[in-house]
C-alpha positions as YAML, in Angstrom:
chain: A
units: angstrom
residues:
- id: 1
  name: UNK
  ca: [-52.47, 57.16, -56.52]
- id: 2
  name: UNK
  ca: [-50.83, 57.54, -59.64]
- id: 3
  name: UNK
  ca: [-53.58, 60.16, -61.30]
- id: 4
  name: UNK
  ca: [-52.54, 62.91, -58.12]
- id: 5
  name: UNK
  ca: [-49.26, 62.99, -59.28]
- id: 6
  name: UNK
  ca: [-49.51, 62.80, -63.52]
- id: 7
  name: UNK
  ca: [-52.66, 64.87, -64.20]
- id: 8
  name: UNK
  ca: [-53.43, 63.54, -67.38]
- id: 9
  name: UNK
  ca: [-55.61, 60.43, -68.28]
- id: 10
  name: UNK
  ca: [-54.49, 60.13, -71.70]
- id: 11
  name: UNK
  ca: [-51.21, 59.88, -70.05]
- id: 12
  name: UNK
  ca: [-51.54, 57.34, -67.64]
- id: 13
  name: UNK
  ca: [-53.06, 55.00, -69.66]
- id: 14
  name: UNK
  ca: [-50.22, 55.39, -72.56]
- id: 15
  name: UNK
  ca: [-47.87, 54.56, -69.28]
- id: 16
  name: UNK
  ca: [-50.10, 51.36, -68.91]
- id: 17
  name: UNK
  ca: [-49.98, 50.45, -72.37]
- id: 18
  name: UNK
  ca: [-46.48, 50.79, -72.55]
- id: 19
  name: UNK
  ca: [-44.71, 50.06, -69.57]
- id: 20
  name: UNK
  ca: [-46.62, 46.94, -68.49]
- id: 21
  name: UNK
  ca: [-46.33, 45.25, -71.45]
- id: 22
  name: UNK
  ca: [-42.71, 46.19, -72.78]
- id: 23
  name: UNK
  ca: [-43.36, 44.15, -76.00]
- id: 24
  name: UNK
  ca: [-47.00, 46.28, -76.57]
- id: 25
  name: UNK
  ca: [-47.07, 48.43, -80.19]
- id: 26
  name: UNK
  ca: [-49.89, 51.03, -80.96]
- id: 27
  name: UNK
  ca: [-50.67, 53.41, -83.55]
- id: 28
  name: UNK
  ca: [-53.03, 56.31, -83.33]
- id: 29
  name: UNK
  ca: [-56.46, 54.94, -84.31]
- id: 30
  name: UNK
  ca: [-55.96, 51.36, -82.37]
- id: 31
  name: UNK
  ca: [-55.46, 54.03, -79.34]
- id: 32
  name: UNK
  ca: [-58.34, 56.42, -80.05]
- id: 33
  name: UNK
  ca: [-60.58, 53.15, -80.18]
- id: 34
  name: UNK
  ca: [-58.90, 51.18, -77.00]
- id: 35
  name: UNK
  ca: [-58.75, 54.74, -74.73]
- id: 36
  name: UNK
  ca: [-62.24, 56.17, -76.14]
- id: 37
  name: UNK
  ca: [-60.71, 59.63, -76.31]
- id: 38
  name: UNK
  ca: [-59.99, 61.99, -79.00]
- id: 39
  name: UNK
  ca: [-56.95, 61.48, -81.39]
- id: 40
  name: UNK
  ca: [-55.53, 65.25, -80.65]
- id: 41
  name: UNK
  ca: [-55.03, 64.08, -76.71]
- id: 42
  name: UNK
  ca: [-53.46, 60.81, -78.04]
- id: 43
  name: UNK
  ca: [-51.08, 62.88, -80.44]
- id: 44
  name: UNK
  ca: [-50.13, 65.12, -77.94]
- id: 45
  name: UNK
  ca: [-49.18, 62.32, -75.42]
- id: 46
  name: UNK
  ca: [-47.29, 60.40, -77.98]
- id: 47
  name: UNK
  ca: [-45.57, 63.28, -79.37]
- id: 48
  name: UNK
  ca: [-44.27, 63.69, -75.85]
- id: 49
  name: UNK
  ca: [-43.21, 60.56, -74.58]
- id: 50
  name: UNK
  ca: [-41.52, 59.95, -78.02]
- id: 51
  name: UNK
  ca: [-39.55, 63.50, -77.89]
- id: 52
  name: UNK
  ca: [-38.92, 62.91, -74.44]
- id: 53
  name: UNK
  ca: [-37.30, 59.45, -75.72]
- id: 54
  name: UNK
  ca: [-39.34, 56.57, -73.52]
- id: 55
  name: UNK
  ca: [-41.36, 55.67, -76.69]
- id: 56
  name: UNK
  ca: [-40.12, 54.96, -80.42]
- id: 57
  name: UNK
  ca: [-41.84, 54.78, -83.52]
- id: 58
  name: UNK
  ca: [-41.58, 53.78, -87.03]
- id: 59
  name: UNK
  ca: [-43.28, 54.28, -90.22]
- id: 60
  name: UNK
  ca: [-45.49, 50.72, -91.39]
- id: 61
  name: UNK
  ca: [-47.08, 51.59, -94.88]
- id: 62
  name: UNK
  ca: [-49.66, 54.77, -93.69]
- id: 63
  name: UNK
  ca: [-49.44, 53.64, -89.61]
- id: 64
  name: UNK
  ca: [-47.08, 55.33, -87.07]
- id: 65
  name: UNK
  ca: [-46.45, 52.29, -84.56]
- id: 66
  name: UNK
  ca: [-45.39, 53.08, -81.32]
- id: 67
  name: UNK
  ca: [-43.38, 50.74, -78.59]
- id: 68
  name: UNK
  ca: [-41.39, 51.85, -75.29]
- id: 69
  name: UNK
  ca: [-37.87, 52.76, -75.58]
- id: 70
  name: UNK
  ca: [-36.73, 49.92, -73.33]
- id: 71
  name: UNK
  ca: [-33.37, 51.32, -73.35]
- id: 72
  name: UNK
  ca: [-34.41, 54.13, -71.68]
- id: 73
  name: UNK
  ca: [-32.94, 55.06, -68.45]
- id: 74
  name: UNK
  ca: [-36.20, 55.21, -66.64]
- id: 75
  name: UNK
  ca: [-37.79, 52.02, -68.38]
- id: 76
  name: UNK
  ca: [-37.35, 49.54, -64.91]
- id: 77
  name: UNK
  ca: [-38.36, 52.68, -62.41]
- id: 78
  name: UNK
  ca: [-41.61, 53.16, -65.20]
- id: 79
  name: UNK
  ca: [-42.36, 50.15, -65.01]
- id: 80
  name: UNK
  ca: [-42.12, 49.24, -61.12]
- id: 81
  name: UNK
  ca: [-44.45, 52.35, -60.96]
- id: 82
  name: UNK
  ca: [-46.74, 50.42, -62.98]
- id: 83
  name: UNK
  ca: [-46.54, 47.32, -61.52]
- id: 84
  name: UNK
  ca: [-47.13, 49.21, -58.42]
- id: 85
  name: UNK
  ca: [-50.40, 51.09, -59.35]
- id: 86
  name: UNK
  ca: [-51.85, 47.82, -60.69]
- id: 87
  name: UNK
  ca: [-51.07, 46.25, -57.63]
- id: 88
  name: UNK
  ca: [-48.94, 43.41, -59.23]
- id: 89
  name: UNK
  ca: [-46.14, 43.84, -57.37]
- id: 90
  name: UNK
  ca: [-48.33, 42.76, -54.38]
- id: 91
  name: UNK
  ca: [-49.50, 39.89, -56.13]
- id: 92
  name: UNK
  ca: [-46.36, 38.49, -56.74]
- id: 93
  name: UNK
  ca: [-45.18, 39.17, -53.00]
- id: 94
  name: UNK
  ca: [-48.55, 38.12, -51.43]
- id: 95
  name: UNK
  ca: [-49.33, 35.21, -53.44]
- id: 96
  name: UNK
  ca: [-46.98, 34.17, -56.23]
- id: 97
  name: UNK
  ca: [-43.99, 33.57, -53.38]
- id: 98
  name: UNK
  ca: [-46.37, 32.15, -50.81]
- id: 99
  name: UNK
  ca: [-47.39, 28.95, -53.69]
- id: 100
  name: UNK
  ca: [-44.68, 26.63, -53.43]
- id: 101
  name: UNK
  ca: [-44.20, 24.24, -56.28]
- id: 102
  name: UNK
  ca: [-44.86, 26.95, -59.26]
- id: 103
  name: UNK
  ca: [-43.13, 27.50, -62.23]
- id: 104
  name: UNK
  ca: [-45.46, 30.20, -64.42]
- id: 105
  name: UNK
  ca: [-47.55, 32.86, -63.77]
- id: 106
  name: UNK
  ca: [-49.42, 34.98, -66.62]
- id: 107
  name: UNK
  ca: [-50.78, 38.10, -66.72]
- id: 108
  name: UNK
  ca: [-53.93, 37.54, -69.06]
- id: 109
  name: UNK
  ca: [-56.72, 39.93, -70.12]
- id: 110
  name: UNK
  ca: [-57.21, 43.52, -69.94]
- id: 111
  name: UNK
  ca: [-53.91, 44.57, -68.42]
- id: 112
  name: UNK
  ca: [-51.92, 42.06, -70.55]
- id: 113
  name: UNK
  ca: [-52.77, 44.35, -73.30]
- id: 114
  name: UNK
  ca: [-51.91, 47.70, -71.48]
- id: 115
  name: UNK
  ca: [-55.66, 48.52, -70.44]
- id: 116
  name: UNK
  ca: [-57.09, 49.68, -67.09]
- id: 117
  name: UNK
  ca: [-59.21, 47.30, -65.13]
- id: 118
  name: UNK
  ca: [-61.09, 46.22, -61.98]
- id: 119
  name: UNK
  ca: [-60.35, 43.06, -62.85]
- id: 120
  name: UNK
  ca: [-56.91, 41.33, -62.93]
- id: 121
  name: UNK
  ca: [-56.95, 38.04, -64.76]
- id: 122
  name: UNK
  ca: [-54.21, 35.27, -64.21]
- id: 123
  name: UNK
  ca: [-52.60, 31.95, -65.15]
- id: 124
  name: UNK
  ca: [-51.20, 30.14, -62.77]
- id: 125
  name: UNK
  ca: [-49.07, 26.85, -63.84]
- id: 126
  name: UNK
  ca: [-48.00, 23.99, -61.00]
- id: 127
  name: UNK
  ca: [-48.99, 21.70, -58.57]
- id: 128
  name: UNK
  ca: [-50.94, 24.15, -56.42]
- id: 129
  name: UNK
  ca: [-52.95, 24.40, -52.96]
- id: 130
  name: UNK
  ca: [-56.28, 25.45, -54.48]
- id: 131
  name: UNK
  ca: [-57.94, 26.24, -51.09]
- id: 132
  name: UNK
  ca: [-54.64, 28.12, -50.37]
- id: 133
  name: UNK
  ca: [-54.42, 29.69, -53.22]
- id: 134
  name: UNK
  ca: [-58.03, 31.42, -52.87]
- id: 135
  name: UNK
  ca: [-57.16, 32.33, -49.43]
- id: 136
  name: UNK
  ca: [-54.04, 34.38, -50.55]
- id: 137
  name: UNK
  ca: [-56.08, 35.93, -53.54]
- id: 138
  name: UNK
  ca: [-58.75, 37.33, -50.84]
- id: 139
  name: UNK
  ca: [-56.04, 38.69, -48.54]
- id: 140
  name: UNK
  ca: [-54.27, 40.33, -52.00]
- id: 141
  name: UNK
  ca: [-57.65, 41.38, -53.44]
- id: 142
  name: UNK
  ca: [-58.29, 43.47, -49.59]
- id: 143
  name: UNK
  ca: [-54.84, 45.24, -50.59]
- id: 144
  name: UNK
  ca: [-54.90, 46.17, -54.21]
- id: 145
  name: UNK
  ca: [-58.40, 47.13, -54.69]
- id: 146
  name: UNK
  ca: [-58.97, 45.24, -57.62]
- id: 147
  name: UNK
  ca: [-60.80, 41.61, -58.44]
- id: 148
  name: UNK
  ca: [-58.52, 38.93, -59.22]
- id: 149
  name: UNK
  ca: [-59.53, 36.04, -61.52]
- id: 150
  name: UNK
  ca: [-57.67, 32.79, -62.06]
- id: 151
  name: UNK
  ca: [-56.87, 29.53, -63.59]
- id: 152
  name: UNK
  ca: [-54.36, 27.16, -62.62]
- id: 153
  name: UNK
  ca: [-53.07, 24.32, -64.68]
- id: 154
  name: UNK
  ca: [-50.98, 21.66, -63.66]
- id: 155
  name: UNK
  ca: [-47.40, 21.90, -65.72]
- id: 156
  name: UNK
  ca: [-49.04, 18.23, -67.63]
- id: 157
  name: UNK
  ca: [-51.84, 20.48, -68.29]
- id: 158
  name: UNK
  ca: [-50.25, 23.62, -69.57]
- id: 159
  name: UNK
  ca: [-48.85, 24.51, -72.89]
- id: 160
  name: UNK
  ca: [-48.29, 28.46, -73.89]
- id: 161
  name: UNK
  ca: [-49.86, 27.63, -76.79]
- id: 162
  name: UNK
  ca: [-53.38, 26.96, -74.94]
- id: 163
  name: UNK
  ca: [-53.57, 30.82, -73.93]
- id: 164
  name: UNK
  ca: [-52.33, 32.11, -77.19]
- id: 165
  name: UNK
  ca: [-54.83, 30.51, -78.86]
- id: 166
  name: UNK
  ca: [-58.14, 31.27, -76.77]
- id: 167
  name: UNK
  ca: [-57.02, 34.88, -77.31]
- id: 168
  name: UNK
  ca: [-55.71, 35.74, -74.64]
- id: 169
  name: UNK
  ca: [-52.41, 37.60, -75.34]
- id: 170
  name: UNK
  ca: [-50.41, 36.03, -72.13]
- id: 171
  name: UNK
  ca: [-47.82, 37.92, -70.33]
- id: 172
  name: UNK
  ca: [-45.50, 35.98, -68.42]
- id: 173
  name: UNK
  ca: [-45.12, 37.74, -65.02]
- id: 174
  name: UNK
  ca: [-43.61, 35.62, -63.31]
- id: 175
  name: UNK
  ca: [-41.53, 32.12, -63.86]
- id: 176
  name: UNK
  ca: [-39.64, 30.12, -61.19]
- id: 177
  name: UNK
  ca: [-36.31, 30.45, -63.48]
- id: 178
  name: UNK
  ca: [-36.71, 34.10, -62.86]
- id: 179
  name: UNK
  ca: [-37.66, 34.06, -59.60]
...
């Protein structure tokens, strides 16, 4: 969806790296080795998105570390289209408001760190409908196109210290004090 109408790989996936993850940093090499493609592409697409002011950097010893411009007028509309091409925002529609009694949902895994991926891995915290909750994943997997894998903790259960730990750089998508 989103590759007809931005033409460049190297592009989208800076948009995923950036604009799921608002608190996500970069610099050149870490990109060349997460992306697999050639610094010059990388430049170019930073250079851009910086001049066009949706990313900032700043200087760290030798590094160049990158971040989105969350001030940006465009930021939220960036980042629904994200949300939206990952299929997230179906997620949360199909399945997160369909639960009940919980409180947390994280985004774990590949996408939690701005990557593309089959596979969309989540934490879900409360006192859930297992049986329930694999029925809504099916249904939500048939609409996105993508695998969803999950864990659910009970709130007792849960700390946000457990998934920072096992490595696996949690973003909160969703929290019942958000709504």
């Amino acid at each position: 969806m989103i590759e007809t109408l931005i033409s460049s790989k190297t592009r989208v996936k800076m948009l995923l790296k950036f604009f799921l993850n608002a608190r996500a940093t970069a610099y050149l090499r870490n990109l060349e080795e997460e992306f697999g493609e050639s610094t010059n592409a990388i430049r170019l697409e930073l250079n851009r998105l910086e001049e066009a002011q949706m990313l900032t950097s700043e200087s760290v010893g030798k590094k160049r570390i990158f971040k989105v411009n969350t001030r940006h007028p465009l930021f939220g509309d960036l980042h629904n289209i994200v949300l939206k091409y990952v299929g997230l925002d179906q997620i949360i529609e199909h399945v997160i408001r369909r639960l009940g009694s919980l409180e947390k949902v994280y985004l774990i895994g590949h996408f939690a760190r701005g990557l593309d991926s089959e596979i969309i891995d989540l934490v879900f915290v409360g006192h859930i409908d297992k049986t329930y909750l694999s029925e809504l994943v099916e249904k939500a997997e048939g609409m996105i196109h993508r695998r969803i894998r999950y864990i659910a903790f009970t709130p007792e259960d849960f700390s946000d210290d457990k998934i920072a730990e096992n490595g696996m750089h949690p973003l909160l998508l969703w929290s019942s004090d958000k709504g």
